[in-house]
NUTI-506651 format. One record per residue: residue number from 0; residue in one letter; x, y, z of N, C-alpha, C, CB in turn. Coordinates in steps of 0.2 Angstrom, whole numbers, plus 5000, padded with zeros to 4 digits. Each point is the difference from the previous one (the first is absolute). Glycine has a CB too. Example, Ala and Ser with C-alpha at 12.3 -4.5 7.8 and 13.67 -1.06 7.14 Angstrom:
[0; A; [5066; 4972; 5039]; [4996; 5006; 5000]; [5004; 5006; 5000]; [4991; 4994; 5006]];
[1; S; [5007; 5011; 4990]; [5004; 5006; 5001]; [4996; 5005; 5003]; [5006; 4997; 4990]];
//
This chain:
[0; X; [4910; 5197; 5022]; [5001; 5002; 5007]; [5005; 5005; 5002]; [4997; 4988; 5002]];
[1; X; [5000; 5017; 5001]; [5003; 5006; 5003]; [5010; 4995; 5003]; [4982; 5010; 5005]];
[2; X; [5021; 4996; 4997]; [5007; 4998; 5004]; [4998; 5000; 5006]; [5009; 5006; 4992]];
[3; X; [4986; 5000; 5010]; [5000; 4999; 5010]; [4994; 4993; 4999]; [5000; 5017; 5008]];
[4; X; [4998; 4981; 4989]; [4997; 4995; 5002]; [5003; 4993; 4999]; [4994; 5007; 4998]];
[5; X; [5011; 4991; 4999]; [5005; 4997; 4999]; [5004; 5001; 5005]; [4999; 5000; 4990]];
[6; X; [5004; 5005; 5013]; [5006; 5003; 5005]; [4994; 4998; 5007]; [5008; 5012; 4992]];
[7; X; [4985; 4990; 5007]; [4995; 4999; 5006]; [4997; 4992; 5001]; [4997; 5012; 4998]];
[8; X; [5005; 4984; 5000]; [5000; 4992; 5001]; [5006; 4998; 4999]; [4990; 4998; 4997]];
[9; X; [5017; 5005; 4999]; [5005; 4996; 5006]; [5003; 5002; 5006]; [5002; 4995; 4991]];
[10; X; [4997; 5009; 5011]; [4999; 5004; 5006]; [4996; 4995; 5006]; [5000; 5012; 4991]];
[11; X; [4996; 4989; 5008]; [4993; 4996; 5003]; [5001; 4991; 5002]; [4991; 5011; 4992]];
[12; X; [5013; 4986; 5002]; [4998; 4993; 5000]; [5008; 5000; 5003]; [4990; 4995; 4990]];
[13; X; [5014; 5010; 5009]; [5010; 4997; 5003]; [4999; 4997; 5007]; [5007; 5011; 4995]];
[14; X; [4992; 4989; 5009]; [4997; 5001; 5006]; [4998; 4992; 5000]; [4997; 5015; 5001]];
[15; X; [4995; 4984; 4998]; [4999; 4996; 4997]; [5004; 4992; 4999]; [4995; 5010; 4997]];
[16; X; [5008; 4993; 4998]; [5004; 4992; 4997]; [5004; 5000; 5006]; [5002; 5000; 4986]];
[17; X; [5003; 5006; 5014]; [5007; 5000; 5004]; [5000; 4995; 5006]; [5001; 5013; 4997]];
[18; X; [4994; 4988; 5008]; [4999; 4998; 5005]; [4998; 4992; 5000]; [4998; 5012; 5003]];
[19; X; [4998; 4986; 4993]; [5000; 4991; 5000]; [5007; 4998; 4997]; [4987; 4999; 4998]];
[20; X; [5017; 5006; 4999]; [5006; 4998; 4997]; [5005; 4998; 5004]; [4996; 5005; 4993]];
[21; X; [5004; 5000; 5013]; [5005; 4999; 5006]; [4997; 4995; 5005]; [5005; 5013; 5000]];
[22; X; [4988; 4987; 5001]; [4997; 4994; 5007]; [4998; 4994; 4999]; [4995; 5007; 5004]];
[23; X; [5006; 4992; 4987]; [4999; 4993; 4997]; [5007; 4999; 4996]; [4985; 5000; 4998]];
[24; X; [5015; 5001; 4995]; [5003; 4998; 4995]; [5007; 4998; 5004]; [4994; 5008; 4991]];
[25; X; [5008; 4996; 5013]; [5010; 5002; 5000]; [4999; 4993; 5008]; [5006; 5020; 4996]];
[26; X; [4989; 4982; 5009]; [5003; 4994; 5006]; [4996; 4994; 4994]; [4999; 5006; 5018]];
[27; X; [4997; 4991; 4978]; [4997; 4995; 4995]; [5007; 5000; 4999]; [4988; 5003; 4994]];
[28; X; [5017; 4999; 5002]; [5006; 4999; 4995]; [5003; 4997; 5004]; [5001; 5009; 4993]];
[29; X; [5001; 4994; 5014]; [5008; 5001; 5006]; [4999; 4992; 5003]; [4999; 5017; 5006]];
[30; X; [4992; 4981; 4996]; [4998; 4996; 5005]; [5003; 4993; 4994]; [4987; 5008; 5010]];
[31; X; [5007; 4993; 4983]; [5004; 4995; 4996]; [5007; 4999; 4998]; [4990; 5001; 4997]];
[32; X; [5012; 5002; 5002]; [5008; 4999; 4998]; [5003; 4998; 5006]; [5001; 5008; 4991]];
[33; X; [4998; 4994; 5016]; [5003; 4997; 5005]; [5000; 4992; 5001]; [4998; 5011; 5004]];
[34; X; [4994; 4988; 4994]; [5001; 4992; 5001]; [5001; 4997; 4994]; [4994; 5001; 5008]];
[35; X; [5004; 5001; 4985]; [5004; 4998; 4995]; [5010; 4998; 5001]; [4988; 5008; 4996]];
[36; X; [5014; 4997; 5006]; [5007; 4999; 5002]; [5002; 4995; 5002]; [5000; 5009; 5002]];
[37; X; [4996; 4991; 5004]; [4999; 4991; 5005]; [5002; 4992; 4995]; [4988; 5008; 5008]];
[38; X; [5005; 4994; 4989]; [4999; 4996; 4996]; [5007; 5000; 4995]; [4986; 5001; 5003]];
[39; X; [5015; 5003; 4995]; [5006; 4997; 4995]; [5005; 5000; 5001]; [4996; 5004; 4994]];
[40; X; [5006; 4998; 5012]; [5009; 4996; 5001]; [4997; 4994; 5003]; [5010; 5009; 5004]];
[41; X; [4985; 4988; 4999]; [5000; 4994; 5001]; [4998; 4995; 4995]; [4997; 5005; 5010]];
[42; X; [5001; 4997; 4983]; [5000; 4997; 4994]; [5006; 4998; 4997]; [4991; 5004; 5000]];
[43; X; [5012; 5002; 5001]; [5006; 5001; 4996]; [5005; 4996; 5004]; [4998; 5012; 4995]];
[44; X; [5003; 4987; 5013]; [5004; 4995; 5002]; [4998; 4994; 5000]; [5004; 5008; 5005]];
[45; X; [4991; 4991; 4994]; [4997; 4991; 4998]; [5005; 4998; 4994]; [4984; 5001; 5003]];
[46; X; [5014; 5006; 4993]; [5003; 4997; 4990]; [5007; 5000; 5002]; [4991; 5007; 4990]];
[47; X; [5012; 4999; 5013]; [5008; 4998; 5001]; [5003; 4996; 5004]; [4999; 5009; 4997]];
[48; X; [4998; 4988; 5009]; [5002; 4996; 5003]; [4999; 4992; 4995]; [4999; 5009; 5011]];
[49; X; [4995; 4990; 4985]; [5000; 4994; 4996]; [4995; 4997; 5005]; [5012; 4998; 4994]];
[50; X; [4986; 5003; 5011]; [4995; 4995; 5003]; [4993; 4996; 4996]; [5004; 5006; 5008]];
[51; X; [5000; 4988; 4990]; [4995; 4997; 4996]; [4992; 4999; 5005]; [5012; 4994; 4992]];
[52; X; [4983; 5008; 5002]; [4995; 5000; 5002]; [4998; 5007; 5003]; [5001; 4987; 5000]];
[53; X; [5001; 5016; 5002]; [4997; 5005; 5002]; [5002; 5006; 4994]; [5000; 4996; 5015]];
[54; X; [5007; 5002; 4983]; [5000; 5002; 4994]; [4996; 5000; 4993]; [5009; 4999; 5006]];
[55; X; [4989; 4996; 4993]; [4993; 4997; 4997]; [4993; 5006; 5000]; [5005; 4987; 5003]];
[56; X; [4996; 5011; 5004]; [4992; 5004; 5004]; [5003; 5010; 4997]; [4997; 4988; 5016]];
[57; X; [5009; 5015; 4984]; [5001; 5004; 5000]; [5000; 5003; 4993]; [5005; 4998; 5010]];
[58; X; [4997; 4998; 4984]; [4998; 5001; 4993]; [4994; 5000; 4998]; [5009; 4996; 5000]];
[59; X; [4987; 4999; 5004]; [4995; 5001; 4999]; [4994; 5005; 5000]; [5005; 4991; 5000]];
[60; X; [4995; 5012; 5007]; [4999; 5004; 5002]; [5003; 5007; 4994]; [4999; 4991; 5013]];
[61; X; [5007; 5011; 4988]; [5002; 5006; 4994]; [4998; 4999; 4994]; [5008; 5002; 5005]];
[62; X; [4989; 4991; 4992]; [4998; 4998; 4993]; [4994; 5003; 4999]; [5005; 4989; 4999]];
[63; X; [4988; 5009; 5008]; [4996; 5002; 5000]; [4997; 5006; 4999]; [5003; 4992; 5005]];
[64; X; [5002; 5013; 5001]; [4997; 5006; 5000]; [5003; 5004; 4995]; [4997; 5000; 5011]];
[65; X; [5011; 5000; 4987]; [5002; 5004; 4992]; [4994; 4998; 4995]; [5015; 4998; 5002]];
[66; X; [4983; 4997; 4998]; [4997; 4997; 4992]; [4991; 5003; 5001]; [5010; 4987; 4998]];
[67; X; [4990; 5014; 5008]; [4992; 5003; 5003]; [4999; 5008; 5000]; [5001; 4990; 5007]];
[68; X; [4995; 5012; 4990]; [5000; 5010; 4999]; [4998; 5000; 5008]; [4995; 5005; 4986]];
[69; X; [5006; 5000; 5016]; [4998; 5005; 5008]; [4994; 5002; 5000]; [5010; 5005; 5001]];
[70; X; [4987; 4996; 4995]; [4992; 5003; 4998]; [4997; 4993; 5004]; [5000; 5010; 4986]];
[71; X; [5001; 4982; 5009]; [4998; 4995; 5003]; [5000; 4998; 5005]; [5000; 5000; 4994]];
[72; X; [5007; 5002; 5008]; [4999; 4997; 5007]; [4997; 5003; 5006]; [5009; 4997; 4997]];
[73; X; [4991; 5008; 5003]; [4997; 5005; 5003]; [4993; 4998; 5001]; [5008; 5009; 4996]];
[74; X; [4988; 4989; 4998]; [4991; 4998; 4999]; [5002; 4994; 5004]; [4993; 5005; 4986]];
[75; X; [5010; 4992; 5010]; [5001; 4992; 5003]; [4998; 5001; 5010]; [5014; 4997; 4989]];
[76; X; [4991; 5006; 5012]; [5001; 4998; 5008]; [4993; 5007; 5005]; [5019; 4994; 4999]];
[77; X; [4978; 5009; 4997]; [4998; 5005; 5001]; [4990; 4996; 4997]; [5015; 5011; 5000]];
[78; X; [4984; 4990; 4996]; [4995; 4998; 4997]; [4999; 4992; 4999]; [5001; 5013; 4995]];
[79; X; [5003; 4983; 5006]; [5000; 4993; 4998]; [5000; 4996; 5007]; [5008; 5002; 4989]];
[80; X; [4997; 5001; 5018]; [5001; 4997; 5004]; [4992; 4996; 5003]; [5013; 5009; 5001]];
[81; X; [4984; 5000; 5001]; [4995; 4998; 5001]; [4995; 4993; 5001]; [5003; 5010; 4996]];
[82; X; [4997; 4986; 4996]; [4995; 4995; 4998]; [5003; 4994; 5005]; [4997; 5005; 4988]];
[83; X; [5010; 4996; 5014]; [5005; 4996; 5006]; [4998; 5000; 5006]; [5008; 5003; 4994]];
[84; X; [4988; 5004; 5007]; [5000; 5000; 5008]; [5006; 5005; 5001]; [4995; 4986; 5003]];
[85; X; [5008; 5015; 4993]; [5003; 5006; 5005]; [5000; 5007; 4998]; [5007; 4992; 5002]];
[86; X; [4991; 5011; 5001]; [5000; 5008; 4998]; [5003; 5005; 5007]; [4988; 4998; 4991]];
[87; X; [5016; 5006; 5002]; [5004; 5004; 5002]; [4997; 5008; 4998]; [5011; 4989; 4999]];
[88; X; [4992; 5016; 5005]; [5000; 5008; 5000]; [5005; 5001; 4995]; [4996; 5003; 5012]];
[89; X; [5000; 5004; 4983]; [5005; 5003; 4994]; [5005; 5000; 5002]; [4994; 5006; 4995]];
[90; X; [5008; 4996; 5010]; [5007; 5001; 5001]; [5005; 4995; 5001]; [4997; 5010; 5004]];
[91; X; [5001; 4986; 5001]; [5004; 4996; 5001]; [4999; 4992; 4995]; [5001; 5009; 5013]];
[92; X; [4996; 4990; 4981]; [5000; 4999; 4995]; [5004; 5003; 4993]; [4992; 4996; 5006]];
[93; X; [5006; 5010; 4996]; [5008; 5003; 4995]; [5008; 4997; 5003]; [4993; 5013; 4997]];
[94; X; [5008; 4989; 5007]; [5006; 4999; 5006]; [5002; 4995; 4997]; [4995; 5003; 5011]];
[95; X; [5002; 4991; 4990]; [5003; 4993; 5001]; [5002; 4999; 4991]; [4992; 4995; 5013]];
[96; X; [5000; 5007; 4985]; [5004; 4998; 4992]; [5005; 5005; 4996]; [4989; 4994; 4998]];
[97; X; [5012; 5010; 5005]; [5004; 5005; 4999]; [5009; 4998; 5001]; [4988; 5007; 5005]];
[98; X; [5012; 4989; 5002]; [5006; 4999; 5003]; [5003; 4992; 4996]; [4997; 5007; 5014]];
[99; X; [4998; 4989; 4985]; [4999; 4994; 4996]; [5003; 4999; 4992]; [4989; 5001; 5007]];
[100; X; [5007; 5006; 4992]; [5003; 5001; 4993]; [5007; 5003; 4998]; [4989; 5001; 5001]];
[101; X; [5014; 5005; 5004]; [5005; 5002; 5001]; [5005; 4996; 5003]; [4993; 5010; 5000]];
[102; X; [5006; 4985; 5004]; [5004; 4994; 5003]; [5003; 4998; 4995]; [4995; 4997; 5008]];
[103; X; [5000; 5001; 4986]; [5005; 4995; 4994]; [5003; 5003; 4995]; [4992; 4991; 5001]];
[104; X; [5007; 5016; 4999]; [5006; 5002; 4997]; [5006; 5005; 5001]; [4992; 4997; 4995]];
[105; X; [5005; 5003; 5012]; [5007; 5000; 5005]; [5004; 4994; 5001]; [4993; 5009; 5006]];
[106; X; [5004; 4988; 4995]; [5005; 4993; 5001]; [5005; 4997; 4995]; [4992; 4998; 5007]];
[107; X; [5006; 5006; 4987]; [5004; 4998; 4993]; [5007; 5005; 4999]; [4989; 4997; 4994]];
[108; X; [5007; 5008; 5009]; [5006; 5005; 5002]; [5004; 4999; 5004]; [4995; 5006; 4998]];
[109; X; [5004; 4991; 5009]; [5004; 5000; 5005]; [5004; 4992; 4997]; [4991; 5009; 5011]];
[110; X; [5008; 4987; 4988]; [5002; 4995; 4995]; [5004; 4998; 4999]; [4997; 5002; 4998]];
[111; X; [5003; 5006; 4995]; [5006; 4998; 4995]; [5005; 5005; 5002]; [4993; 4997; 4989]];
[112; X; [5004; 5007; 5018]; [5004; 5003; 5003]; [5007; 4997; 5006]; [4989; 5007; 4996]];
[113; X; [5007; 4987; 5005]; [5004; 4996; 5005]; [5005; 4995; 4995]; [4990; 5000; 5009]];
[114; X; [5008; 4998; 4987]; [5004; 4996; 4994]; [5004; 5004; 4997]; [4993; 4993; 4998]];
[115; X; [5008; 5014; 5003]; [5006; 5003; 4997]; [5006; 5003; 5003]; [4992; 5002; 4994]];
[116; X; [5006; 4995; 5013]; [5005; 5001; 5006]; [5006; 4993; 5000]; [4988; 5008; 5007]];
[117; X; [5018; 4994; 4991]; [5005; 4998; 4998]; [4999; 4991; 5005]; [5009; 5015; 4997]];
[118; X; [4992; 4979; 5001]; [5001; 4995; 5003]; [5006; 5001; 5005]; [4995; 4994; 4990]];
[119; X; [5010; 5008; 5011]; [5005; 5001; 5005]; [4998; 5002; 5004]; [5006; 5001; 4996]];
[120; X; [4988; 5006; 5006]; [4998; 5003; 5004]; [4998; 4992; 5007]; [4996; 5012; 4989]];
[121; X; [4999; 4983; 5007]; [4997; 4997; 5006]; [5009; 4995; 5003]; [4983; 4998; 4993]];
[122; X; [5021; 4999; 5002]; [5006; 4998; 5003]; [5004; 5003; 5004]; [5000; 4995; 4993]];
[123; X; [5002; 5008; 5006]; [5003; 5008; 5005]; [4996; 4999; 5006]; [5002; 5012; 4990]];
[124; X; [4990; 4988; 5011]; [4996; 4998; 5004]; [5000; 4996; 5004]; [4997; 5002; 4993]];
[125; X; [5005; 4993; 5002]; [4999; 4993; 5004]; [5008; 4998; 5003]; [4989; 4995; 4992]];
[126; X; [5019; 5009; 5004]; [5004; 4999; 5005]; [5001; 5003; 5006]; [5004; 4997; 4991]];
[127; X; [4991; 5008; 5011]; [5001; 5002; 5007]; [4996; 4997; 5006]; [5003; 5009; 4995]];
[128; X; [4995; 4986; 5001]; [4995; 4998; 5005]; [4993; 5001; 5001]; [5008; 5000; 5003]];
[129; X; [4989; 5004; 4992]; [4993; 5001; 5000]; [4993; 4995; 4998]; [5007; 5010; 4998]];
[130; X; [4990; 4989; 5004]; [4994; 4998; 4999]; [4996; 5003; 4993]; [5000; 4998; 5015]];
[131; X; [5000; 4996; 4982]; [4997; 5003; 4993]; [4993; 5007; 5001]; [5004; 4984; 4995]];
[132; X; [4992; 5015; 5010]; [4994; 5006; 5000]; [5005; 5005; 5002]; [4988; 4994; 5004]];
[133; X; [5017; 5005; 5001]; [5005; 5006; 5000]; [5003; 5004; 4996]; [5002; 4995; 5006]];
[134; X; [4999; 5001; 4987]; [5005; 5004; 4996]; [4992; 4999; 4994]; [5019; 4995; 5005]];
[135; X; [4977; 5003; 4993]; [4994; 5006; 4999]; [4997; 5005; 5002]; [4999; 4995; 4997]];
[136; X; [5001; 5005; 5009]; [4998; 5007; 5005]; [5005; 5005; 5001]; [4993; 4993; 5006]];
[137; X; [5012; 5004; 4994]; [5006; 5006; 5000]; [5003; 5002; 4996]; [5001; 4998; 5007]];
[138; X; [5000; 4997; 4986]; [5004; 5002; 4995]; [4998; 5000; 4994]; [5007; 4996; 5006]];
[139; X; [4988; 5001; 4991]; [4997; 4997; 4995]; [4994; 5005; 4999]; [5005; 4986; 5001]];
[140; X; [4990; 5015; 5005]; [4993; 5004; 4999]; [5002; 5006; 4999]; [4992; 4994; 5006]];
[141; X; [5012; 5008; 4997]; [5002; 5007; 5001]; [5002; 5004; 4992]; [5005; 4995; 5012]];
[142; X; [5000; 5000; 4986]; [5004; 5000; 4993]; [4995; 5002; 4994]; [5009; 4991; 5004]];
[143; X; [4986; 5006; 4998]; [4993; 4997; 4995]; [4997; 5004; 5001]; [4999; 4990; 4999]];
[144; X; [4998; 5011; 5006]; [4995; 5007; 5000]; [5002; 5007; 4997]; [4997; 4993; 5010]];
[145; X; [5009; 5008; 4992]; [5005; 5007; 4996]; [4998; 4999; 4992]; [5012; 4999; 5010]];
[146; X; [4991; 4995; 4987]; [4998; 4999; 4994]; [4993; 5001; 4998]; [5009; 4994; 5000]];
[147; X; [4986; 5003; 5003]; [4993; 5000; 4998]; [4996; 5007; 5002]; [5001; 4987; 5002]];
[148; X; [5003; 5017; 5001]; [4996; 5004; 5004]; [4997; 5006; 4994]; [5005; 4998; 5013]];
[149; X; [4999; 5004; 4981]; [4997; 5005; 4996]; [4996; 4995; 4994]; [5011; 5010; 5002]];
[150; X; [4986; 4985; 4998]; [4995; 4994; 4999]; [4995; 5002; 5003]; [5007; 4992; 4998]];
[151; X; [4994; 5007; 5009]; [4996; 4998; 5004]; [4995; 5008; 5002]; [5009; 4987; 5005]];
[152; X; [4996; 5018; 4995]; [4998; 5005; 4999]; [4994; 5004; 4994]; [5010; 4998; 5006]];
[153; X; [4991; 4998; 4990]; [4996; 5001; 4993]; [4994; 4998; 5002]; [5009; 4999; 4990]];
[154; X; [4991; 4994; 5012]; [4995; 4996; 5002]; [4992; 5005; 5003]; [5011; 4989; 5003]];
[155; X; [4995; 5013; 5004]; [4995; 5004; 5003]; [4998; 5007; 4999]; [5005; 4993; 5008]];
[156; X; [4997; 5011; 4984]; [4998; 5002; 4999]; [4994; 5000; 4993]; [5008; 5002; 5008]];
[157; X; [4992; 4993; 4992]; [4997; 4994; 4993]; [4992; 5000; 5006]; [5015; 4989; 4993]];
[158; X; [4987; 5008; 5013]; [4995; 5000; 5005]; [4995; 5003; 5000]; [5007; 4998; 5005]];
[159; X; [4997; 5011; 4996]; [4995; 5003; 5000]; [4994; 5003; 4998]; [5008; 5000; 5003]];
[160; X; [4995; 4999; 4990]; [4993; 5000; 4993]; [4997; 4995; 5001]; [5006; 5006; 4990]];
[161; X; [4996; 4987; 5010]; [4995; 4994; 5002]; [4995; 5001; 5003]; [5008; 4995; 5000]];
[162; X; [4993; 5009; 5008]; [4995; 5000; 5004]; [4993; 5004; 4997]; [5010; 4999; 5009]];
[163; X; [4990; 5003; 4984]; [4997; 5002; 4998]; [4993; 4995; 5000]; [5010; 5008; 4995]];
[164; X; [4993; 4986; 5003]; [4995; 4994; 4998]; [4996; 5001; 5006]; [5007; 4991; 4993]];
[165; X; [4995; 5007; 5013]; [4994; 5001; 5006]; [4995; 5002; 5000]; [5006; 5001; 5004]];
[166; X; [4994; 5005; 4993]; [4992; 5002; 4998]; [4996; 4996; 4997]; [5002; 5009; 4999]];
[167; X; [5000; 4987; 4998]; [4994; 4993; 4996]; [4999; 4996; 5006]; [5005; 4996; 4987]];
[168; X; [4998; 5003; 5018]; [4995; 4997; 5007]; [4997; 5006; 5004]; [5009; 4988; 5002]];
[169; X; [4991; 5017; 4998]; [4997; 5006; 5002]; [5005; 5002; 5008]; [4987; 4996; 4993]];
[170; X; [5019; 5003; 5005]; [5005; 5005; 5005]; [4998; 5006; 4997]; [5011; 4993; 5004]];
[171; X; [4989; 5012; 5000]; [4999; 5007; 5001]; [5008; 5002; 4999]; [4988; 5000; 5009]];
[172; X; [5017; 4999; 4987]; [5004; 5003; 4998]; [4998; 5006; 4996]; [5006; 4991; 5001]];
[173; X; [5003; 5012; 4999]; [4996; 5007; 4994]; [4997; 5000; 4993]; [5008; 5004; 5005]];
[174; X; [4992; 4990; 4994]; [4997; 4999; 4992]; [4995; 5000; 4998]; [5005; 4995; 5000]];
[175; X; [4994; 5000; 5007]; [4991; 5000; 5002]; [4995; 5007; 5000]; [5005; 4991; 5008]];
[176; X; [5002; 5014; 4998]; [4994; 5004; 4999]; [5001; 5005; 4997]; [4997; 4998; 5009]];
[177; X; [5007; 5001; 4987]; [5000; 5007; 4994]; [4994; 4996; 4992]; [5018; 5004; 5005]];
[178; X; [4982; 4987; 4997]; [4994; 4999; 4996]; [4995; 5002; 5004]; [5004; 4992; 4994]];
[179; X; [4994; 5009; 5013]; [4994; 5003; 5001]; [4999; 5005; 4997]; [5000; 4995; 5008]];
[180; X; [5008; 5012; 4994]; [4996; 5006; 4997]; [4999; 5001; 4992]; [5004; 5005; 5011]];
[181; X; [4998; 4990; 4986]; [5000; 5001; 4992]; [4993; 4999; 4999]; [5012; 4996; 4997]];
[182; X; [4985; 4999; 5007]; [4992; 4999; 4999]; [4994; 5006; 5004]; [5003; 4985; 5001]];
[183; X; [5002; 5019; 5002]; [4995; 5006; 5004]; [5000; 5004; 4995]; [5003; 5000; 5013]];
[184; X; [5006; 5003; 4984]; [5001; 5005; 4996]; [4998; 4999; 4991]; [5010; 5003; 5011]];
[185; X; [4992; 4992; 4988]; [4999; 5000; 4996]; [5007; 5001; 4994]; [4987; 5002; 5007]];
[186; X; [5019; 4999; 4997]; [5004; 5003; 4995]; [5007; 4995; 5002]; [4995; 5013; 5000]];
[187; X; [5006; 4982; 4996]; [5003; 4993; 5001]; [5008; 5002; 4996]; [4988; 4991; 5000]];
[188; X; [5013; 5015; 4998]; [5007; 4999; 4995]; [5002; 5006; 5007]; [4997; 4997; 4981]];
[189; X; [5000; 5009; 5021]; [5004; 5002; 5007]; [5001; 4996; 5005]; [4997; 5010; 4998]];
[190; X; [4998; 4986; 5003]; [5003; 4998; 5006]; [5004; 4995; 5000]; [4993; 5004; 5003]];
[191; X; [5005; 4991; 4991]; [5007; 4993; 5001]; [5007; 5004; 4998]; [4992; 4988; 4994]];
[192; X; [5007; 5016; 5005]; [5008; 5004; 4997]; [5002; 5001; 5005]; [4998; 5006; 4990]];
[193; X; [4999; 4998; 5016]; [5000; 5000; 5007]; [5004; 4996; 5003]; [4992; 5003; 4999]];
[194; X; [5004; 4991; 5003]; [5002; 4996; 5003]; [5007; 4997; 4997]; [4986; 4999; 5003]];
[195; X; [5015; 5000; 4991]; [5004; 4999; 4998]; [5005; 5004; 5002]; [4993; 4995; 4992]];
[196; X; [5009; 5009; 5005]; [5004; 5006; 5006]; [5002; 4998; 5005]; [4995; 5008; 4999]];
[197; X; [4999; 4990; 5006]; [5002; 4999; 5007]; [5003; 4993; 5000]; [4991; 5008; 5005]];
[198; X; [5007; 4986; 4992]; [5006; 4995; 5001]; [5007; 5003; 4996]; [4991; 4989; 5000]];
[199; X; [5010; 5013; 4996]; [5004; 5003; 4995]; [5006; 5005; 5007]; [4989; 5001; 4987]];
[200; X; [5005; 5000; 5019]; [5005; 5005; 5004]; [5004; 4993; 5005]; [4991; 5016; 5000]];
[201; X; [5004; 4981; 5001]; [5000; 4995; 5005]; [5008; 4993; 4997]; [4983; 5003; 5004]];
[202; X; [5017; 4998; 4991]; [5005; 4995; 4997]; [5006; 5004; 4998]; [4993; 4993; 4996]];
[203; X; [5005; 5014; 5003]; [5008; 5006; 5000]; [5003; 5000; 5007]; [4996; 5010; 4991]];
[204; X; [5002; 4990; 5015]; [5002; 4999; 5006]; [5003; 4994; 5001]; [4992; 5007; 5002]];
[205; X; [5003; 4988; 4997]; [5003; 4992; 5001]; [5008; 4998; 4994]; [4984; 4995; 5004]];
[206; X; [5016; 5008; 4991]; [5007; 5002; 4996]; [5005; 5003; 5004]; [4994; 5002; 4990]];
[207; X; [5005; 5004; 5011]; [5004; 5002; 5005]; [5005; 4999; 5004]; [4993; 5002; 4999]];
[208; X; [5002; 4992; 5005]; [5001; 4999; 5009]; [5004; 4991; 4997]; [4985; 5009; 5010]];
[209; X; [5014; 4990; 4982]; [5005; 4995; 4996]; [5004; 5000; 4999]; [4996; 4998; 4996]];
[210; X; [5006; 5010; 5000]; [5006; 5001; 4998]; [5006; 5002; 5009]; [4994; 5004; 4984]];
[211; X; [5002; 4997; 5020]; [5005; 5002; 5007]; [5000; 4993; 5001]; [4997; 5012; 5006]];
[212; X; [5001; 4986; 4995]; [5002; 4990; 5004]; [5002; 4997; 4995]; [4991; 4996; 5009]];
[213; X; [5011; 5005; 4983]; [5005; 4997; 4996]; [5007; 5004; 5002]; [4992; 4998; 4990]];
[214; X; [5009; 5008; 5013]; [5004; 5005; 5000]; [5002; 4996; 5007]; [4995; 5012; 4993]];
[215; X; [5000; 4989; 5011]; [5006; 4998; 5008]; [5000; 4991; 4999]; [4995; 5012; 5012]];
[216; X; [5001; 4981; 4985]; [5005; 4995; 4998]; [5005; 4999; 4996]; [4992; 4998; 5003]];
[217; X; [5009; 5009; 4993]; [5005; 4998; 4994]; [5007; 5003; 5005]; [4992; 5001; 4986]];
[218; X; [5005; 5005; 5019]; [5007; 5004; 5007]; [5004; 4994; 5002]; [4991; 5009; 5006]];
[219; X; [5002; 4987; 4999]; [5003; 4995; 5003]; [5004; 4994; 4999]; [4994; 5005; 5004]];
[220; X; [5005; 4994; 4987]; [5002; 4995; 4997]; [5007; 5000; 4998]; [4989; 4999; 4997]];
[221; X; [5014; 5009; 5002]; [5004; 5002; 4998]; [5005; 5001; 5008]; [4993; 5006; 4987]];
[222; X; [5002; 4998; 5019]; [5004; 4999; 5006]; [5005; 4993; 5001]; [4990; 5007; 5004]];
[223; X; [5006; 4988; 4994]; [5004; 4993; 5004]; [5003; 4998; 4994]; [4993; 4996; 5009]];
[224; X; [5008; 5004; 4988]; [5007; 4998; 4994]; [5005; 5002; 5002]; [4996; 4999; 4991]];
//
């Protein structure tokens, strides 16, 4: 294969990928991890508070899906639901098993992130008079999330190559359609290389915009001491 021909299909397909990459992949990533988040401080304060039984229900649940590959879940609730009676759209079956997935290991993080937050912290708490959700909402999540956040940051760029799997339920992410044009063109080593790039650019950016919010929580950590 000639160079302008090589240079003339990736030229031609950039475009292409780029754009399911910004209209799917990244709000796919942003929308899941937002509710993922949800889900895992509310797991993670079931386990840290001890509430028996829902702490049960919480383990079991993070047993489940850690011990469960993503590829399966994804057929599971996408190709399986169905036979249930319930069918869902590619997208918003990636979504859910996306946030599902990412909840339970967010919530391990956020966690061991609350359990490393000094036992004085909640007394100090409780001698001014605070209401125990008080002094997790204002003293204890705070503290934890600071800790967890260059974790929790990895996660979500861990995410982003994940969303790759979508294309096995047929979201039209960039994966997808860079496997379509590999079946038009015919030339599968330029263009996954491609594509590859382009998450490759999409996770140097989300690094980035990590190491500045390590920078301004490690500012303001150093401000109040």
């Amino acid at each position: 294969m000639t160079e302008s021909r090589i240079a003339e299909i990736i030229i031609d397909s950039f475009w292409d990928i780029l754009i399911p990459g910004l209209t799917v992949t990244i709000p796919l990533t942003a929308i899941s991890f937002a509710i993922a988040m949800v889900i895992a401080i509310a797991v993670a304060l079931v386990q840290f508070a001890g509430i028996r039984g829902l702490r049960q229900l919480a383990r079991f649940y993070i047993w489940v899906v850690r011990g469960t590959p993503l590829l399966v879940q994804l057929f599971i609730v996408f190709y399986g639901l169905p036979n249930a009676g319930i069918r869902l759209d590619p997208l918003p079956a990636a979504i859910i098993v996306f946030s599902i997935n990412e909840g339970a290991y967010c919530a391990e993080t956020i966690r061991a992130a609350l359990e490393s937050v000094p036992s004085g912290q909640m007394e100090a708490g409780q001698c001014v008079g605070m209401s125990y959700m008080q002094i997790i909402r204002r003293i204890v999540l705070p503290q934890a999330m600071r800790t967890a956040f260059p974790t929790l940051a990895n996660s979500l760029i861990a995410m982003v190559k994940d969303t790759s799997l979508a294309a096995n339920i047929t979201v039209t992410e960039m994966f997808m359609v860079t496997r379509r044009i590999v079946a038009r063109t015919y030339e599968p080593l330029i263009l996954y290389i491609e594509v590859g790039l382009i998450y490759l650019l999409f996770c140097t950016v989300l690094t980035k915009l990590q190491s500045l919010g390590e920078k301004r929580l490690n500012a303001r950590g150093m401000a109040r001491r």
